[in-house]
Predicted model as a PDB file, atoms N, CA, C, CB and O in Angstrom, pLDDT in the B-factor column:
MODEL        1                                                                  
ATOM      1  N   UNK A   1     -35.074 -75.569  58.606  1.00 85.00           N  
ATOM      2  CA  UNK A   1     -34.437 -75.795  57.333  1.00 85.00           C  
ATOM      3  C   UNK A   1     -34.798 -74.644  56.404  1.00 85.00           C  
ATOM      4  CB  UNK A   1     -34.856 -77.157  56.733  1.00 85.00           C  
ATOM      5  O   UNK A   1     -35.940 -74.268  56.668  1.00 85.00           O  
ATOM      6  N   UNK A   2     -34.342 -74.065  55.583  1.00 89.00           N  
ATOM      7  CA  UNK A   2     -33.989 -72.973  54.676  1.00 89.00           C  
ATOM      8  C   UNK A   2     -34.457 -73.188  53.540  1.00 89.00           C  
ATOM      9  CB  UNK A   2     -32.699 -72.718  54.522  1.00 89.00           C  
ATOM     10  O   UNK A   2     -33.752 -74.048  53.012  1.00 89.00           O  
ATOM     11  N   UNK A   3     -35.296 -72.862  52.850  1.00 94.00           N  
ATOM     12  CA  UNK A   3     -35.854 -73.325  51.651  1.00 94.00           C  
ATOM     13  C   UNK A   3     -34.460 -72.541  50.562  1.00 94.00           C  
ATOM     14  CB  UNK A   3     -37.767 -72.684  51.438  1.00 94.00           C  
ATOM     15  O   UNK A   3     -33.623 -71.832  51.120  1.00 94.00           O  
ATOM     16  N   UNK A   4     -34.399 -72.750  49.273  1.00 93.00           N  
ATOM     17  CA  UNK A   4     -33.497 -72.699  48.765  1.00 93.00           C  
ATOM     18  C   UNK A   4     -33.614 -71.622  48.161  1.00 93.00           C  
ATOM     19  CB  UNK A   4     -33.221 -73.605  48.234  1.00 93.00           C  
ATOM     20  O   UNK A   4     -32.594 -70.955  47.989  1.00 93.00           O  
ATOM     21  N   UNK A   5     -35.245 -71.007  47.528  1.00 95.00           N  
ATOM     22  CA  UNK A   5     -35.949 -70.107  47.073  1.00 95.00           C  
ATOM     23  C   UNK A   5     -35.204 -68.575  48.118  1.00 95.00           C  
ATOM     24  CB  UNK A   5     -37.706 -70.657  47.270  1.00 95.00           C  
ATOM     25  O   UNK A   5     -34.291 -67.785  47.875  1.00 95.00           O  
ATOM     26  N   UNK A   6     -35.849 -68.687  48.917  1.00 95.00           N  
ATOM     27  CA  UNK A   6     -35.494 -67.898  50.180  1.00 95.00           C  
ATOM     28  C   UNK A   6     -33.527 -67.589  50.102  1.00 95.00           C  
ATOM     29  CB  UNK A   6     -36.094 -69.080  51.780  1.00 95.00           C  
ATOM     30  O   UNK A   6     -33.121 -66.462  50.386  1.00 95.00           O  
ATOM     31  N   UNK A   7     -32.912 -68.265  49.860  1.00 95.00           N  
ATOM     32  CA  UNK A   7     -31.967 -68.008  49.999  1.00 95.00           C  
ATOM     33  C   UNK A   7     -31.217 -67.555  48.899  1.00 95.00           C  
ATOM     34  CB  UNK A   7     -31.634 -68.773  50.537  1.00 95.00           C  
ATOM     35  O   UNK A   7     -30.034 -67.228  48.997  1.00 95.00           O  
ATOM     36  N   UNK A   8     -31.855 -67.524  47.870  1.00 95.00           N  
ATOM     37  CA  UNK A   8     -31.225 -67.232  46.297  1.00 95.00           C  
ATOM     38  C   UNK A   8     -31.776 -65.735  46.199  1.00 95.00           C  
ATOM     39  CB  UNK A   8     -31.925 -68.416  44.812  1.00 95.00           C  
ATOM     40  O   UNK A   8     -31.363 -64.848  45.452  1.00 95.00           O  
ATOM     41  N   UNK A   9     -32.774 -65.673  47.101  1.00 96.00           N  
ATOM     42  CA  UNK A   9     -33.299 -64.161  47.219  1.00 96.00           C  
ATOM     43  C   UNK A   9     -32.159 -62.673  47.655  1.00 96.00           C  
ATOM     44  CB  UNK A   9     -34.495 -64.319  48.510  1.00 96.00           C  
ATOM     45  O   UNK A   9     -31.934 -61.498  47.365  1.00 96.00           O  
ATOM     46  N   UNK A  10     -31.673 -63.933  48.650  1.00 95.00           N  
ATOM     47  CA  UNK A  10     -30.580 -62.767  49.744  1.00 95.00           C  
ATOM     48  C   UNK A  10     -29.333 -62.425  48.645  1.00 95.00           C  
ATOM     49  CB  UNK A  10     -29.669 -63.785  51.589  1.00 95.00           C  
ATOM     50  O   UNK A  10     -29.147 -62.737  47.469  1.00 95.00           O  
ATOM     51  N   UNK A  11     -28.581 -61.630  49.628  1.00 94.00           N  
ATOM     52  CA  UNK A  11     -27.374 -60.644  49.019  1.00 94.00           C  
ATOM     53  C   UNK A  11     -26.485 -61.407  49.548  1.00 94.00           C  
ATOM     54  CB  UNK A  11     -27.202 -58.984  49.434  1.00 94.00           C  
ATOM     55  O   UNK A  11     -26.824 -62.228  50.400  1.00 94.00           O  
ATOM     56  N   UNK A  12     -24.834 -61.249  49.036  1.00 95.00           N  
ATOM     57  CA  UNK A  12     -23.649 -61.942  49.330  1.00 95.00           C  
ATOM     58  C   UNK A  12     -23.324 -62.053  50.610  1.00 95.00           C  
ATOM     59  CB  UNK A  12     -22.653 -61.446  48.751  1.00 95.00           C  
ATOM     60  O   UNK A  12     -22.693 -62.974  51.129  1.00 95.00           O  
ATOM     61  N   UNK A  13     -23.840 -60.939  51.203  1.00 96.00           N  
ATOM     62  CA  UNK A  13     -23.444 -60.062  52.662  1.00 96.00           C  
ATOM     63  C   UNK A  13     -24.721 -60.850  53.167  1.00 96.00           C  
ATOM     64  CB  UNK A  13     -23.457 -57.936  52.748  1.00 96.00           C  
ATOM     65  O   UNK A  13     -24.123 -61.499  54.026  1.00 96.00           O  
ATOM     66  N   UNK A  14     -25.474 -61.098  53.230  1.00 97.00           N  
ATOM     67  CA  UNK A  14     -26.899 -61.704  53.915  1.00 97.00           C  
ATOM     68  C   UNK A  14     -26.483 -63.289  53.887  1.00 97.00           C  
ATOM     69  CB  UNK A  14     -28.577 -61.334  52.856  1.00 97.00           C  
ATOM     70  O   UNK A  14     -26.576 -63.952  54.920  1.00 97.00           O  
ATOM     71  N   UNK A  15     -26.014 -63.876  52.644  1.00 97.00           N  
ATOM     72  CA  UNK A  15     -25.262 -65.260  52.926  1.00 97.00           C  
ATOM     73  C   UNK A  15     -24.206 -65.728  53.723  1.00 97.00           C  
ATOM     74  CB  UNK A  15     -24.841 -65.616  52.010  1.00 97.00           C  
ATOM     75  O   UNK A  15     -24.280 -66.793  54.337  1.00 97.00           O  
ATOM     76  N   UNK A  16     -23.335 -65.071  53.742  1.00 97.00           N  
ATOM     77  CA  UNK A  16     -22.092 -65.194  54.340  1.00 97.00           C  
ATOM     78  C   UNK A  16     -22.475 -64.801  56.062  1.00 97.00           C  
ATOM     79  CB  UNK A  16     -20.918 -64.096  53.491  1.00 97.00           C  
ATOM     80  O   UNK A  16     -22.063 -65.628  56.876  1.00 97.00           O  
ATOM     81  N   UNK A  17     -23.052 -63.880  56.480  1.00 97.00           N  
ATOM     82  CA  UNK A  17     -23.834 -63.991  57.728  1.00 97.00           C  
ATOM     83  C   UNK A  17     -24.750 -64.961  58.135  1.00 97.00           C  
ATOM     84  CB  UNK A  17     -24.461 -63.049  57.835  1.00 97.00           C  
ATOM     85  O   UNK A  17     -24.817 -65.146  59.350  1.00 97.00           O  
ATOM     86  N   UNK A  18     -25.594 -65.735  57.289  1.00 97.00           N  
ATOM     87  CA  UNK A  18     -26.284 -66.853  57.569  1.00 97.00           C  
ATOM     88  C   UNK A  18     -25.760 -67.474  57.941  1.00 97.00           C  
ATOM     89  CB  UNK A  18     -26.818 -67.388  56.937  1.00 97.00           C  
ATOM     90  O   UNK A  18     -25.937 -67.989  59.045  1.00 97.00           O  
ATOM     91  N   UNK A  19     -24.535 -67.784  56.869  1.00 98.00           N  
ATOM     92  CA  UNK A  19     -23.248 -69.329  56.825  1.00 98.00           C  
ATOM     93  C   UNK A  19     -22.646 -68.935  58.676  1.00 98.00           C  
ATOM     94  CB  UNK A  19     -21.186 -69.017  54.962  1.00 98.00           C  
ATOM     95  O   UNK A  19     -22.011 -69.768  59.323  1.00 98.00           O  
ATOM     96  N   UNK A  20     -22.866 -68.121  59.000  1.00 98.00           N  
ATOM     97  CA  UNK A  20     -21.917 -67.803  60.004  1.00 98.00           C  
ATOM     98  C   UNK A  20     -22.739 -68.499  61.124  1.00 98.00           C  
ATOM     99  CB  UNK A  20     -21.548 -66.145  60.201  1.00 98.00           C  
ATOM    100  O   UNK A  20     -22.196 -69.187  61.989  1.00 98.00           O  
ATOM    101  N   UNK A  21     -24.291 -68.248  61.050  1.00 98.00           N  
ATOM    102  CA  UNK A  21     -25.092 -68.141  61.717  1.00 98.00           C  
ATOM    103  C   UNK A  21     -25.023 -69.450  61.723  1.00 98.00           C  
ATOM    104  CB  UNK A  21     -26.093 -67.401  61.486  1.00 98.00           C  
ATOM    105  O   UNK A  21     -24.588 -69.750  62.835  1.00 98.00           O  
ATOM    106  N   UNK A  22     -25.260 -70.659  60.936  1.00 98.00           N  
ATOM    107  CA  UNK A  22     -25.675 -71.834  60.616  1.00 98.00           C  
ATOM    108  C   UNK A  22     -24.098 -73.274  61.408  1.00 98.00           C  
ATOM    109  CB  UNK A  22     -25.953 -71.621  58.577  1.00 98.00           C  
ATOM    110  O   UNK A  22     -23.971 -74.418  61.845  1.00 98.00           O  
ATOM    111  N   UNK A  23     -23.246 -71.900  61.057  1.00 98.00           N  
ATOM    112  CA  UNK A  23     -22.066 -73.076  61.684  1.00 98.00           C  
ATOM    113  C   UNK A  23     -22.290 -72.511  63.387  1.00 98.00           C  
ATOM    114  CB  UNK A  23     -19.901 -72.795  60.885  1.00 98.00           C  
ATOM    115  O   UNK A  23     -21.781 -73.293  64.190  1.00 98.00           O  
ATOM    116  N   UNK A  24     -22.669 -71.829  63.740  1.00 98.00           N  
ATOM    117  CA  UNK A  24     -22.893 -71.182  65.203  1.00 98.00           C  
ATOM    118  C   UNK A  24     -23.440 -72.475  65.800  1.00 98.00           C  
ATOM    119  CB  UNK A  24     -24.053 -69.727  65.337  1.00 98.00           C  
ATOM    120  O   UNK A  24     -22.933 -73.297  66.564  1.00 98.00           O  
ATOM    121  N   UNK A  25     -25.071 -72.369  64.995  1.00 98.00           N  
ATOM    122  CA  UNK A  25     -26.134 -73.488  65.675  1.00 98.00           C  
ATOM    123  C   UNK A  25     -25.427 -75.000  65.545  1.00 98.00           C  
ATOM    124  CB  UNK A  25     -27.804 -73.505  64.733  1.00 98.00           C  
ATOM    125  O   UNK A  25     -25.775 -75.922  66.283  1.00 98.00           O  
ATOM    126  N   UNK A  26     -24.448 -75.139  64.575  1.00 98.00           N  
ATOM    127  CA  UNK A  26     -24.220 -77.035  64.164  1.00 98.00           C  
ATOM    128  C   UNK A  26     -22.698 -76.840  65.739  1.00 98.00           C  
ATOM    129  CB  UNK A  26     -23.220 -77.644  61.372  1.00 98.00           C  
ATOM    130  O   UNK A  26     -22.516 -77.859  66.405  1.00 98.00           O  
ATOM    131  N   UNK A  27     -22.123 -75.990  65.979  1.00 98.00           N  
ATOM    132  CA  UNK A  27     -21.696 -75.931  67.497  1.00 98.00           C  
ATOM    133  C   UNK A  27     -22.089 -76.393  68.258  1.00 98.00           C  
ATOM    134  CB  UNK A  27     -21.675 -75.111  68.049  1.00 98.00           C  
ATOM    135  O   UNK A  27     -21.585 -77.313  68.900  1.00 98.00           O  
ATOM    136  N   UNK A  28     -23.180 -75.854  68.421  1.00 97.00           N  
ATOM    137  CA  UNK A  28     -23.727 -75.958  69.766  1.00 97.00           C  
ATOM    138  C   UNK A  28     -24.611 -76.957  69.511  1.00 97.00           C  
ATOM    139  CB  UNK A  28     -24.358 -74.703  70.404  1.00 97.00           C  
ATOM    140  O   UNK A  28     -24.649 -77.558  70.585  1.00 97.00           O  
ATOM    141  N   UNK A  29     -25.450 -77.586  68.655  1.00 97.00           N  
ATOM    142  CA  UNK A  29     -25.728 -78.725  68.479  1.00 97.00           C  
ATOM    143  C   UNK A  29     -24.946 -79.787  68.755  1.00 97.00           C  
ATOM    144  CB  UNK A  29     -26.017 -78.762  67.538  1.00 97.00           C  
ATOM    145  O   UNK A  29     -25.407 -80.740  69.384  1.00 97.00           O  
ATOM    146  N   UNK A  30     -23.527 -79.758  68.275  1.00 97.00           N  
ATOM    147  CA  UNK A  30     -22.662 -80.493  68.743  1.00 97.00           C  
ATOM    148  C   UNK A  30     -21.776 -81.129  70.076  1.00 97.00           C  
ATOM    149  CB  UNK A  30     -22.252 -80.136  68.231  1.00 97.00           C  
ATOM    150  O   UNK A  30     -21.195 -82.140  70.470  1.00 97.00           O  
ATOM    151  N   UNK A  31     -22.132 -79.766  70.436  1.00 97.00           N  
ATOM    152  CA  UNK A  31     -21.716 -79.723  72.131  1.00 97.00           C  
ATOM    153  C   UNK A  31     -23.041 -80.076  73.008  1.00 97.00           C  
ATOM    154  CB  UNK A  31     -21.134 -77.987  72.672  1.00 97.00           C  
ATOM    155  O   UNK A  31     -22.833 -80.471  74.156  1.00 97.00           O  
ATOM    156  N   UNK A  32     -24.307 -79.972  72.585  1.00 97.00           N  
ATOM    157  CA  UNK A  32     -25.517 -80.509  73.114  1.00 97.00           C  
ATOM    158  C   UNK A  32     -25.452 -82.331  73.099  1.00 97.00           C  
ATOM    159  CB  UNK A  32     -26.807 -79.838  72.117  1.00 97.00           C  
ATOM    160  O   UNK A  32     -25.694 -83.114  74.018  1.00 97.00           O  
ATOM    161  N   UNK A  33     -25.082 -82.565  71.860  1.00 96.00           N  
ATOM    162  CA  UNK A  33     -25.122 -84.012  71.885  1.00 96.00           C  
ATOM    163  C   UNK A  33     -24.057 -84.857  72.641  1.00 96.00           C  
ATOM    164  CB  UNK A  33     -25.095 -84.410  70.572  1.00 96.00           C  
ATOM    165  O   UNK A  33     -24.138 -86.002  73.084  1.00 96.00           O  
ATOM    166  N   UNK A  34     -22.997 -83.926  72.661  1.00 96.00           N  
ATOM    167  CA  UNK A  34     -21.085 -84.019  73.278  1.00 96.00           C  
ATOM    168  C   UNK A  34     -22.224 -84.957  74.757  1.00 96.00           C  
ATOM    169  CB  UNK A  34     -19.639 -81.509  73.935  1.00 96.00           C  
ATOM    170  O   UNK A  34     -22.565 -86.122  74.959  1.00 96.00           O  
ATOM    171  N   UNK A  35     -22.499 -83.330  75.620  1.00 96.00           N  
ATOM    172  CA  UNK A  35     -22.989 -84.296  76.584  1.00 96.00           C  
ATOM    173  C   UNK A  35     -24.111 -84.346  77.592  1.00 96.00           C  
ATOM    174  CB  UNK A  35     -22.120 -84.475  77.205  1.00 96.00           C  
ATOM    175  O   UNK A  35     -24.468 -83.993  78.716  1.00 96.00           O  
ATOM    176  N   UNK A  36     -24.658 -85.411  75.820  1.00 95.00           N  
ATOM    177  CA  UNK A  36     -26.020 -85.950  76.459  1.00 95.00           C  
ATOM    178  C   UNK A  36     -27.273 -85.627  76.469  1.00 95.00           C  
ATOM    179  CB  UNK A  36     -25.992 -85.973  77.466  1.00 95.00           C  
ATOM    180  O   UNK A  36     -28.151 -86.443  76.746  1.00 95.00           O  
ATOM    181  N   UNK A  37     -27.562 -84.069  76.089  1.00 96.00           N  
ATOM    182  CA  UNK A  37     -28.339 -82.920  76.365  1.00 96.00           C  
ATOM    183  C   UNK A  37     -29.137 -82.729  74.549  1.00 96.00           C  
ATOM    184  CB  UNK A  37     -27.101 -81.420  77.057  1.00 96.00           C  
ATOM    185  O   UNK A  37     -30.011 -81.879  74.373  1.00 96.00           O  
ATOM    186  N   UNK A  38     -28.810 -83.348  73.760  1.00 94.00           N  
ATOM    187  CA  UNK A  38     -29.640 -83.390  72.481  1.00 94.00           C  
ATOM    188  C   UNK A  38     -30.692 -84.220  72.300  1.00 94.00           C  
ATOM    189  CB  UNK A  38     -28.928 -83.662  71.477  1.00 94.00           C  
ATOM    190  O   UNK A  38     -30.400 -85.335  71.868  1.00 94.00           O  
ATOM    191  N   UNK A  39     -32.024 -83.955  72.542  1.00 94.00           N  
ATOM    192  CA  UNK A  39     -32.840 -84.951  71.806  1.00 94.00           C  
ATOM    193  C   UNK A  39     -33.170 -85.083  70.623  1.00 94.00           C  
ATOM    194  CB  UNK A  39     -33.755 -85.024  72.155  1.00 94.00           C  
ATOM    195  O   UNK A  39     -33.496 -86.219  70.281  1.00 94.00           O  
ATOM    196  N   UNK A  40     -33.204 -83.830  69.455  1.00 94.00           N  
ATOM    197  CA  UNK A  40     -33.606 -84.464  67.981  1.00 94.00           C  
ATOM    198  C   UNK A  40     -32.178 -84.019  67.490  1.00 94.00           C  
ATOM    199  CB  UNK A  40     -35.170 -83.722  66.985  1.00 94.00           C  
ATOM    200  O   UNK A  40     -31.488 -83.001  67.452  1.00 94.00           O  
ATOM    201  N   UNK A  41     -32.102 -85.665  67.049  1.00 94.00           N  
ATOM    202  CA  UNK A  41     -30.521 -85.753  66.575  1.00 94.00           C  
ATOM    203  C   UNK A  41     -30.475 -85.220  64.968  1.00 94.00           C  
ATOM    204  CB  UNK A  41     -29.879 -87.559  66.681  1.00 94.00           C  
ATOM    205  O   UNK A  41     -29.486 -85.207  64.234  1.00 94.00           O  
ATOM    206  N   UNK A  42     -31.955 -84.755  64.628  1.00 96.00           N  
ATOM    207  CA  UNK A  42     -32.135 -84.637  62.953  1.00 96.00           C  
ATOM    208  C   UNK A  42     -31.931 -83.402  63.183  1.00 96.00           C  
ATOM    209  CB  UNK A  42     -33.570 -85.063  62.021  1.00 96.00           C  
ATOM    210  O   UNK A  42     -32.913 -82.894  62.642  1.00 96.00           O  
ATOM    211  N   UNK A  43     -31.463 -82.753  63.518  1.00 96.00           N  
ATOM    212  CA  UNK A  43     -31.471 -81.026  64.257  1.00 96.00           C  
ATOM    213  C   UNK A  43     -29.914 -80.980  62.822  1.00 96.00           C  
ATOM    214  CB  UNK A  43     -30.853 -80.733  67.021  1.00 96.00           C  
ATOM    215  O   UNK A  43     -29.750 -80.531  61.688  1.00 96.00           O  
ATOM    216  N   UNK A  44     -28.982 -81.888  64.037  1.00 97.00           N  
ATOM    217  CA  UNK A  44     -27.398 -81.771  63.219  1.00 97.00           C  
ATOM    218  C   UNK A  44     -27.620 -82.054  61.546  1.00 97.00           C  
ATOM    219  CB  UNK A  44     -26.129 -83.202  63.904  1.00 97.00           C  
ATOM    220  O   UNK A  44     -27.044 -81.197  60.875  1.00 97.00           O  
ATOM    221  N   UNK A  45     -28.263 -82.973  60.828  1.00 97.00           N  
ATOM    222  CA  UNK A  45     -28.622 -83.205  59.365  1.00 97.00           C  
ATOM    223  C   UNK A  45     -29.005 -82.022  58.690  1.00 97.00           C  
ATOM    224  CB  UNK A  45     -29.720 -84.162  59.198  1.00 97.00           C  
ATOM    225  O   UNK A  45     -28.363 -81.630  57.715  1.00 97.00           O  
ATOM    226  N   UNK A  46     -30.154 -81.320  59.193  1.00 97.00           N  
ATOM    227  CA  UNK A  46     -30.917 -80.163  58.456  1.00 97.00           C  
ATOM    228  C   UNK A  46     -29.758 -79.224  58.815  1.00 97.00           C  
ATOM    229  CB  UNK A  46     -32.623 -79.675  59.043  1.00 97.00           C  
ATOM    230  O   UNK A  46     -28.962 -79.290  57.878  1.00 97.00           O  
ATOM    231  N   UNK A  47     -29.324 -78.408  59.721  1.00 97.00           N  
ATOM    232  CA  UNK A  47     -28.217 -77.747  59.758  1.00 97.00           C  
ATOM    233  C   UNK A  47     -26.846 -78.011  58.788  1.00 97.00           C  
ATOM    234  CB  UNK A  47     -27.962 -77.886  61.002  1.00 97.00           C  
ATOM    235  O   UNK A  47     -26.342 -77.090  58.144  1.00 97.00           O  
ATOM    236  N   UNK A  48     -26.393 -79.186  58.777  1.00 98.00           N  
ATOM    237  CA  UNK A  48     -25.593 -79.639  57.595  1.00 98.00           C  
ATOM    238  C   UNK A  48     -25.854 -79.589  56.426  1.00 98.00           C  
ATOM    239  CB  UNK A  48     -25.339 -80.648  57.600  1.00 98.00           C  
ATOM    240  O   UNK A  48     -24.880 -79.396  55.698  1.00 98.00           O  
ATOM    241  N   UNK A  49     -27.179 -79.729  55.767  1.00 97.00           N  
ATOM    242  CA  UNK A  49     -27.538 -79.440  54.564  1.00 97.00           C  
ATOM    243  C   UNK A  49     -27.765 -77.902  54.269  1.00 97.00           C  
ATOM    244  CB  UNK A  49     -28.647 -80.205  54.323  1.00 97.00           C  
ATOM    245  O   UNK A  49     -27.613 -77.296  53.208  1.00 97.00           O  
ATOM    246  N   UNK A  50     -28.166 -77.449  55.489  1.00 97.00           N  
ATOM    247  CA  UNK A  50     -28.381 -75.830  55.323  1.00 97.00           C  
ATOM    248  C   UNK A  50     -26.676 -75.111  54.535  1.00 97.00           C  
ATOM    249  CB  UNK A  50     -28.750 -75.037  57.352  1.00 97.00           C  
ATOM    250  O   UNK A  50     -26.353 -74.787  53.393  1.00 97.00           O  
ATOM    251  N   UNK A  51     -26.139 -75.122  55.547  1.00 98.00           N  
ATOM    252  CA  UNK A  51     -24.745 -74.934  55.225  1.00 98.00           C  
ATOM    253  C   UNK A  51     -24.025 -75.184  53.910  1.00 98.00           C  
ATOM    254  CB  UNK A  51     -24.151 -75.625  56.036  1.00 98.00           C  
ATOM    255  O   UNK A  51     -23.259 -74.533  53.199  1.00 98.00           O  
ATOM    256  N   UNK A  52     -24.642 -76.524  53.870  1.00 98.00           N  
ATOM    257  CA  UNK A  52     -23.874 -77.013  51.818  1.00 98.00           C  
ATOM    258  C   UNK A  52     -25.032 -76.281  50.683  1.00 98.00           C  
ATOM    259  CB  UNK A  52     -24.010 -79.581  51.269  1.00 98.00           C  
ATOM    260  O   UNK A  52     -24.907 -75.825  49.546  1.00 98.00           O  
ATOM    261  N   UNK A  53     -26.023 -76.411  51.487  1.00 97.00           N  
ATOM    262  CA  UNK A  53     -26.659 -74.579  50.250  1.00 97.00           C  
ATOM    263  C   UNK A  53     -26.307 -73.375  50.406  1.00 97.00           C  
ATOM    264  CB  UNK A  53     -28.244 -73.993  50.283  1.00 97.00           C  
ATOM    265  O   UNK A  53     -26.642 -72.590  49.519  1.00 97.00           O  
ATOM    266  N   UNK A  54     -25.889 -73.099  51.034  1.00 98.00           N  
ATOM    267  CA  UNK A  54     -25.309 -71.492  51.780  1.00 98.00           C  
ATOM    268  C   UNK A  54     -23.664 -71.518  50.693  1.00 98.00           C  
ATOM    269  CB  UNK A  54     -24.862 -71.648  54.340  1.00 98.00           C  
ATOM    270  O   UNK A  54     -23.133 -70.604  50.062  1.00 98.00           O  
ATOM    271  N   UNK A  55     -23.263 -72.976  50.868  1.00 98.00           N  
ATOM    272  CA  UNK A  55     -21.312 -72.771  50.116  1.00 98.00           C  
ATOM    273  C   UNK A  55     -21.795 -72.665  48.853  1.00 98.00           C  
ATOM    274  CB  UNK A  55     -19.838 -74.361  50.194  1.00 98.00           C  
ATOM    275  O   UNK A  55     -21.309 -71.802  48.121  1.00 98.00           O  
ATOM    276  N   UNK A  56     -23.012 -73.667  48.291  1.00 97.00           N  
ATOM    277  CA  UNK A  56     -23.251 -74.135  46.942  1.00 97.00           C  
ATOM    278  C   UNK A  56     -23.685 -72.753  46.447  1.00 97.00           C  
ATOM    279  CB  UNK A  56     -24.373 -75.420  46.755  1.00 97.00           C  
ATOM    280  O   UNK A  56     -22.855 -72.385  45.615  1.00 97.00           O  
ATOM    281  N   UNK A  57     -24.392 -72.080  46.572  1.00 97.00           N  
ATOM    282  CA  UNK A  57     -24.707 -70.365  46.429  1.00 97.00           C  
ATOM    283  C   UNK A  57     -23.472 -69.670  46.246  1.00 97.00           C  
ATOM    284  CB  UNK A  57     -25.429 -69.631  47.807  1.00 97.00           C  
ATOM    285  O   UNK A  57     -23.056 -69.327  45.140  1.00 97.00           O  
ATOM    286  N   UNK A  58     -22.746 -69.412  47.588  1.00 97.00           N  
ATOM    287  CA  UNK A  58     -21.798 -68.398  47.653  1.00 97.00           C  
ATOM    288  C   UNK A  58     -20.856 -68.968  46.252  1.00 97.00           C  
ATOM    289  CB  UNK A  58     -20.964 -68.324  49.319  1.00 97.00           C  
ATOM    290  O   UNK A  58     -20.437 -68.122  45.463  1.00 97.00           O  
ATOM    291  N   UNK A  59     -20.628 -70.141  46.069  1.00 97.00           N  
ATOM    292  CA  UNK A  59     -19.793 -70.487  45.114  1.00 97.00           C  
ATOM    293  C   UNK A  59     -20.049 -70.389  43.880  1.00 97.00           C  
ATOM    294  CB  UNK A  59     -19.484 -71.479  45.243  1.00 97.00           C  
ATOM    295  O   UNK A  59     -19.154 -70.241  43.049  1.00 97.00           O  
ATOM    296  N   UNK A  60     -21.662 -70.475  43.493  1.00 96.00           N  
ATOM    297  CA  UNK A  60     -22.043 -69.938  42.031  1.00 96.00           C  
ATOM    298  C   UNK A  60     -22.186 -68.442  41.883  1.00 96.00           C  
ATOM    299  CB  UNK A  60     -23.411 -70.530  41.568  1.00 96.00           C  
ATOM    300  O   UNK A  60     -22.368 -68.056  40.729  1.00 96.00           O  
ATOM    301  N   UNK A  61     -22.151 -67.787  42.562  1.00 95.00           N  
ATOM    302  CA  UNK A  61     -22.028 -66.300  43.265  1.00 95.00           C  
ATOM    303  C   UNK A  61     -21.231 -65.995  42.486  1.00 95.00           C  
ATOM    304  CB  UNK A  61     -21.588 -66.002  44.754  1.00 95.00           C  
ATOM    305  O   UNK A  61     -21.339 -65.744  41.286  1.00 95.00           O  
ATOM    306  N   UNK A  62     -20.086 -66.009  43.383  1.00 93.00           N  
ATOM    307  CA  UNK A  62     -18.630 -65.713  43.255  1.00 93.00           C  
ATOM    308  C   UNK A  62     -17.702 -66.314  41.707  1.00 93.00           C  
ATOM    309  CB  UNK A  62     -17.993 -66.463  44.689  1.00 93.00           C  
ATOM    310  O   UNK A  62     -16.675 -65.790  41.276  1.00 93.00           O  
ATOM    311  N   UNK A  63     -18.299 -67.320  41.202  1.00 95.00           N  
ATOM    312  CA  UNK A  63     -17.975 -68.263  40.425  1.00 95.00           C  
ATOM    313  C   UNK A  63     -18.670 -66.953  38.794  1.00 95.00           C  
ATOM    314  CB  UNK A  63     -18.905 -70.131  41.000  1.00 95.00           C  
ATOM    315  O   UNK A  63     -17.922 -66.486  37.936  1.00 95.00           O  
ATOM    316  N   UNK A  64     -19.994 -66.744  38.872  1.00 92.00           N  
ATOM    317  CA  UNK A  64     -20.183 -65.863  37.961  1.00 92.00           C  
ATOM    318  C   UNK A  64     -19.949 -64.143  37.929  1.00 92.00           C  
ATOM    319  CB  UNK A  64     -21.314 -66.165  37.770  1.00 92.00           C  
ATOM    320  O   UNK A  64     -19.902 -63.399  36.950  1.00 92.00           O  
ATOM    321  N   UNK A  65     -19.843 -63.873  39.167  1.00 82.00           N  
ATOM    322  CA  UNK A  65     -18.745 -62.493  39.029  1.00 82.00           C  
ATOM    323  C   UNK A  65     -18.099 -61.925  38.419  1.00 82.00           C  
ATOM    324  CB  UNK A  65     -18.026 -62.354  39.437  1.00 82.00           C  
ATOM    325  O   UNK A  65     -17.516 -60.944  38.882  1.00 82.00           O  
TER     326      UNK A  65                                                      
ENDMDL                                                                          
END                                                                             
């Protein structure tokens, strides 16, 4: 999980590669659980929240531009 600190640090270009990075892992998390092959199902939660700080950023970002 991504502390929020840490991520307010990075550049637009360093977010938008994370976000990329973060929907990569909630994939294949997804396809792990598809079949059968996931044991910590809290894996998919923290990845989902990662992601809605990554939009919530890019959007106050872009929003004060």
């Amino acid at each position: 999980m991504v502390k929020t600190k840490d991520l307010r640090a990075m550049s637009l270009d360093e977010l938008e590669s994370k976000l990329v990075e973060c929907k990569k892992e909630q994939f294949n998390l997804r396809v792990q659980q598809s079949t059968g092959q996931l044991q910590n199902t809290a894996g998919i939660r923290k990845v989902r929240r990662d992601i809605a700080k990554i939009n919530t950023l890019l959007t106050e970002r872009r929003k004060n531009s």
